[in-house]
N, C-alpha and C positions, 0 to 999 in steps of 0.2 A: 038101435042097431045091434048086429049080429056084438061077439065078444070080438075084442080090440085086439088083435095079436101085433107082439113086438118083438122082430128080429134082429139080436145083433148084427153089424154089417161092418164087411170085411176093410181093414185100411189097408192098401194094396200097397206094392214094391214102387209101380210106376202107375201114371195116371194113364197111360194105354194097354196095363195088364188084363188079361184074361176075367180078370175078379174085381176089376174097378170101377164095373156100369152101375154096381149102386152107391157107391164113393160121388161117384160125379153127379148121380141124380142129387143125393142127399147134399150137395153142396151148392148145386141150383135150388135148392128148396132156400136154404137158409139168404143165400142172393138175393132171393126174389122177396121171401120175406122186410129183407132191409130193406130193399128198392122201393116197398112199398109203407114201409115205415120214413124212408127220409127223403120219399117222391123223387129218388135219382138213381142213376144206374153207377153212378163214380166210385162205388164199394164196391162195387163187381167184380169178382175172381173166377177164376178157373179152375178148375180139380185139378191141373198142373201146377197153380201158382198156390192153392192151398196146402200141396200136399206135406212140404216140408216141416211147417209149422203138426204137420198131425203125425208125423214121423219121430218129433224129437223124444229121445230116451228119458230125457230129466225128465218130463212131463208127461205121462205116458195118459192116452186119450182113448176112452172108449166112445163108438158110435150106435144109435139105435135108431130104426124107422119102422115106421106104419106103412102097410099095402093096405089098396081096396082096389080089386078087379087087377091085380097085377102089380099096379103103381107105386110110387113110393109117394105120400101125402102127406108127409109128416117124420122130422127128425128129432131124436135129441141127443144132447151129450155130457161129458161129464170128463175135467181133467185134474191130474194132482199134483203137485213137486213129490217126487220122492224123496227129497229132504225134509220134507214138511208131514206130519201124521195126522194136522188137523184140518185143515182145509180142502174144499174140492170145490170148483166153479163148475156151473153148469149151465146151459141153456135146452130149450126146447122152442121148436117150429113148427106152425102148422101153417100148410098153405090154404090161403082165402076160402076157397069155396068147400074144407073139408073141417070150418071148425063151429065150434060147440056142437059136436057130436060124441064127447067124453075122448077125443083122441088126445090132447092134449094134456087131460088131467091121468089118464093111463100112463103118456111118458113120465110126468111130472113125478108120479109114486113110481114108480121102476127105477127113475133114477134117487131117489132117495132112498129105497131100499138099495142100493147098492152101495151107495153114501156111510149108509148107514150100518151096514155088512160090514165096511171096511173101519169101523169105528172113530171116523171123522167127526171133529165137532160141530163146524156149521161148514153151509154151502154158500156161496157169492156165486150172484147171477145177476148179469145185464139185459136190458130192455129196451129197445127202442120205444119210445113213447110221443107220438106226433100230436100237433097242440091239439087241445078240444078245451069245449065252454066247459062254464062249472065249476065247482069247488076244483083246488090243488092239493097235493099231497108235496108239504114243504121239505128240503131236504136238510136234516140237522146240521148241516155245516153253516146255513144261513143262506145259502147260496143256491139257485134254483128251485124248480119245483116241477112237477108231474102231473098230468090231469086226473083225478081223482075218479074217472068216469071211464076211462080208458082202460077196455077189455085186457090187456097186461096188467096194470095195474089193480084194478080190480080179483084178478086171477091170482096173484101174486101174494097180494094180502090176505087172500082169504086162507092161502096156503101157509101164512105166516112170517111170509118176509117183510121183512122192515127196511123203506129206503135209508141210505146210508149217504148217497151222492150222485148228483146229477151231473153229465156230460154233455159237455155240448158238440158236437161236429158242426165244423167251419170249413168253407170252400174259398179257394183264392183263384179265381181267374186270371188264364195265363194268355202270352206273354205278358210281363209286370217289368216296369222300368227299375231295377235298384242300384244302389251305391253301396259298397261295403265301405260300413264305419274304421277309422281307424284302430287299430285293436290298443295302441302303446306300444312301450315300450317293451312291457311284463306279460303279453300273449303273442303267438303266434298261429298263425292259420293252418291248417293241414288239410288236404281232399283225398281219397283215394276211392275208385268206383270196385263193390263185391268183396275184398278181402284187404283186413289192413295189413299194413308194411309190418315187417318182422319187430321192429324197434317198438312199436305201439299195441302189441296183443296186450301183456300181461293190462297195460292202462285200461284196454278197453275189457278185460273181464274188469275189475275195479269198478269200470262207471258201470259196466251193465249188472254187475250186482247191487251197487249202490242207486240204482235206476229202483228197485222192488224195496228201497229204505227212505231215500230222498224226495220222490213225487208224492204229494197229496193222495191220500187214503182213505181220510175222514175215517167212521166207523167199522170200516171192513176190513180193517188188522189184519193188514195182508201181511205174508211172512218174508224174511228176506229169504233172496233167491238166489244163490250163490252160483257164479259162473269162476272156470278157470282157466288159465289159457288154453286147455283142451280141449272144452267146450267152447269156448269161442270158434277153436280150428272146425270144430265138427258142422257147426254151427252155418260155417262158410261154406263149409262141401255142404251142406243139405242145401245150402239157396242155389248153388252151382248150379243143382241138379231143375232148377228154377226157374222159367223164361223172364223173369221178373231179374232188372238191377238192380241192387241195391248202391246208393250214392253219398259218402258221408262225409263231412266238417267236421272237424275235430278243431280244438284251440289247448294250443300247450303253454303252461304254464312256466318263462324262460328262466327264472330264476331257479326254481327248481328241476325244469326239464321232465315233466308229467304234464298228463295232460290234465284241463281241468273242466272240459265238457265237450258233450258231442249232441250231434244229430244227423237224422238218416232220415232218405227220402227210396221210397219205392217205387219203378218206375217200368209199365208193362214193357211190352215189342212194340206194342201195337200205338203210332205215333198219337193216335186219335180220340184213346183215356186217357183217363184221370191217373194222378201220381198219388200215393198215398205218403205221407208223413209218416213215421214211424217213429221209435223213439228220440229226444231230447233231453237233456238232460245237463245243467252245470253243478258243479258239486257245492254242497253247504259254502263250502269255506272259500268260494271265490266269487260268490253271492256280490251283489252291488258293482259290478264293474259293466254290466252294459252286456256280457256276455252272448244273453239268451237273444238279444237282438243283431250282434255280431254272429252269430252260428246261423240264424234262420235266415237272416238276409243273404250271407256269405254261400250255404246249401242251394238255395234258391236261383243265383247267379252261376253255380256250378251246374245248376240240373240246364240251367238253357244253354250253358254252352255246350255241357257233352251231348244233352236231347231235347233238345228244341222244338218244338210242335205239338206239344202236350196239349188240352185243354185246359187244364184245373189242377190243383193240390188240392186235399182233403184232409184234414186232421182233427183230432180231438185233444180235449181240456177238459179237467176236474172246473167247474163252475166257481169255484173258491181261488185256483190256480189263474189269481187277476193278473202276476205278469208275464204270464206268459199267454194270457189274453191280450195284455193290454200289447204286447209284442205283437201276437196275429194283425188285432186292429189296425195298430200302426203300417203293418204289410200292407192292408188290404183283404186280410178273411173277412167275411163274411157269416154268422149263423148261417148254419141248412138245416140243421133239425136237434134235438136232443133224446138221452136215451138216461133212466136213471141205474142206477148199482145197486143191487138189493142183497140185503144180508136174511140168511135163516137160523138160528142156533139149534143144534138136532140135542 
């Protein structure tokens, strides 16, 4: 085919701006890519409900697509902490019927040249990976594995990435009967839907910094990501801006009066998708008390009373991260598919 051209594309103000028609193509590209990676549409977002995440300053995101005949066929991207000088994650998307035609391996080098530009040491990049026969490619944590056969895979390796960790996404069919466990004497429960109460910012930059130190990493020495309560404020107005709720469980720790873990659930307008799981989290030091199945169950009885009618929750796990597996199970998740974490060293 003709040469492969690759335009940078614009991340707009609003997802009904003037300059947002390829924002939102390139965000159905990547949808549709999943959907067809984990045979569901329950990850499905909106160029309205993405856009916050592609807005935030800590992380600043560049996007890139392929046209042929007009269209957009093909995305990629690439994000960094600006606290951070060595890392940058990246993905790239080609939709079905536009690939091995070298579109893919064009974004592939374009974002590594820029990777590379910016004198970053390696990139971390996710995969969907849907099962196939044949050999696996195991994941060093012991825990999962990838089919070896599988055109990601394959692609990936040959590019030099080394898997690090495999993910599973799990779905829980709604409505679901539960009982929140007692917590004791020494936790207390907290809910608040979009923005937390004044008394609990500073805790929850804490857990959401301590979220990028405490969850499973395996080999992908990810960096800590430091939030402050400034960032958490900002954080809240970008989701406002967001047709999506955010809905969280907190449990506070009464002797001391901190909190000592959280979780959030993502929850569209629209009664009739899926909710998404977002982050969870209990901290090292409050480890063995039952916590992570006090938060998930307690979140979960919260989402049906404020929004009732949902179909499903969807979430993901580190493959190694068994209790907080063995916590979905006992819910009721379900596998729907997995995706592995791939490391590069530049």
């Amino acid at each position: 085919m003709s040469e492969i051209l690759i335009d940078e594309l614009v991340i707009p103000a609003t997802a009904d701006a003037p300059d947002a028609a390829d924002f939102a193509a390139a965000v159905d590209i990547a949808m549709t890519v999943e959907a067809e990676g984990y045979r569901t549409d329950d990850l499905r977002l909106t160029a309205a409900e993405s856009l916050p995440w592609w807005q935030d300053p800590s992380s600043p995101r560049r996007l890139f697509g392929v046209r042929l005949e007009g269209r957009l066929v093909a995305r990629a991207m690439y994000d960094r902490l600006v606290t951070d000088p060595d890392n940058a994650w990246a993905m790239v998307q080609v939709l079905a019927p536009y690939r091995n035609r070298g579109i893919g391996t064009a974004l592939a080098d374009a974002i590594e040249r820029h990777v590379r530009a910016e004198g970053r040491a390696k990139i971390l990049a996710y995969a969907v990976s849907p099962d196939g026969p044949g050999d696996r490619v195991s994941s060093p944590t012991g825990f999962g594995s990838v089919p070896a056969e599988n055109p990601e895979v394959r692609f990936l390796r040959e590019r030099g990435y080394e898997l690090q960790q495999v993910e599973r996404a799990s779905r829980l069919p709604l409505p679901v009967e539960l009982r929140i466990p007692d917590p004791g004497a020494d936790y207390r429960l907290h809910y608040w839907v979009d923005r937390a109460p004044a008394e609990w910012r500073e805790d929850m930059a804490r857990l959401y910094t301590r979220m990028s130190t405490d969850a499973p990493s395996a080999g992908l020495e990810e960096p800590e990501d430091v939030y402050t309560v400034e960032r958490v404020l900002a954080m809240e107005e970008a989701h406002a801006l967001s047709p999506r709720s955010e809905l969280t469980a907190a449990v506070e720790h009464v002797p001391s009066g901190r909190l000592a873990g959280f979780t959030v659930l993502s929850a569209p307008v629209e009664r009739d998708r899926a909710v998404h799981q977002d982050d969870t989290l209990v901290l090292r030091e409050h480890r063995g008390h039952r916590l992570g199945m006090l938060l998930k169950i307690a979140n979960l009885v919260h989402l049906q009373r404020e929004r009732p009618g949902h179909p499903s929750v969807v979430t993901f796990n580190a493959e190694e991260n068994r209790y907080m597996l063995d916590v979905n199970e006992a819910v009721g998740f379900v596998p729907m598919g997995y995706e592995g974490a791939w490391r590069l060293d530049l």
